[in-house]
C-alpha positions as CSV (number, residue, x, y, z in Angstrom):
1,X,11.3,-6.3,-14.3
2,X,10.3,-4.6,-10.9
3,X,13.0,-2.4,-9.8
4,X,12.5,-1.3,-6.1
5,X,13.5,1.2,-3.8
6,X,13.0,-0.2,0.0
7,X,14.1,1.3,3.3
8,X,17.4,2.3,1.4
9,X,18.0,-0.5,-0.4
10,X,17.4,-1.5,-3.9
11,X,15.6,-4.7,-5.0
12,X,14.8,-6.1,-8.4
13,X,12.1,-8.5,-9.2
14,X,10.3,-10.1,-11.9
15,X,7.1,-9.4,-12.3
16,X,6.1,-13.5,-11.9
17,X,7.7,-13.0,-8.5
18,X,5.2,-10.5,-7.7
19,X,2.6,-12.3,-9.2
20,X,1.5,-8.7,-11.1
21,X,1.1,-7.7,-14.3
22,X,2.3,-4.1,-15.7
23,X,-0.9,-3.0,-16.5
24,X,-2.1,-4.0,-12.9
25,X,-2.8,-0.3,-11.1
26,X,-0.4,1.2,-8.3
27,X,-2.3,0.3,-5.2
28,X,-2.1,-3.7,-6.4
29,X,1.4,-3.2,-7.0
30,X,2.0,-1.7,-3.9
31,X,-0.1,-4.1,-1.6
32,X,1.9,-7.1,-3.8
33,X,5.3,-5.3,-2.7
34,X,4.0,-4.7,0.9
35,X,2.7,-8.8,0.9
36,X,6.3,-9.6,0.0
37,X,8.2,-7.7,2.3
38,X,5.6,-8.3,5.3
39,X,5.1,-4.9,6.3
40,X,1.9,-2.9,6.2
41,X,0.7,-1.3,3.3
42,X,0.6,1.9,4.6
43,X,4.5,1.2,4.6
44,X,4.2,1.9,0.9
45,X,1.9,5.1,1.3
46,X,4.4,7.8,0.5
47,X,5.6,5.5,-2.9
48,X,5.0,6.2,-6.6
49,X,5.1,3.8,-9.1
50,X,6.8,4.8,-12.5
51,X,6.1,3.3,-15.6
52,X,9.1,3.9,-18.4
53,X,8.3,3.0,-21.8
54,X,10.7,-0.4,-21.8
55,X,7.8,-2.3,-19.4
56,X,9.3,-2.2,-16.6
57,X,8.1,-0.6,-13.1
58,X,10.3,1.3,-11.0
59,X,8.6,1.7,-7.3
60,X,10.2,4.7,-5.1
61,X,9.3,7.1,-2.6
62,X,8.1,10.3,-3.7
63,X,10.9,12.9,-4.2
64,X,10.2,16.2,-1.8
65,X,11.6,19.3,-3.2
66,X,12.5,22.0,-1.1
């Protein structure tokens, strides 16, 4: 499961959807997520890809403290 959070909205995918693998790295993620939304990779530029023990990928922006 890819769990995604997009211009305020949360999406969830399944990894065949996103034709990625969890072992792929972050910037393939990201450009398969920026592919599927048709935006621009750079869209994705200020995004982090966690990777919880169960699998699954959660892709968010970064969290600014402060």
């Amino acid at each position: 499961m890819v769990h995604v959070r997009f211009e305020g909205k949360s999406f969830d995918f399944g990894m065949r959807d996103l034709n990625i693998q969890p072992d792929d790295s972050d910037e393939k993620v990201l450009e398969r997520l920026a592919q599927h939304f048709e935006v621009g990779v750079a869209r994705f530029e200020m995004y982090v890809v966690d990777r919880p023990k169960n699998g699954n990928l959660v892709i968010r922006p970064e969290a600014v403290y402060g």
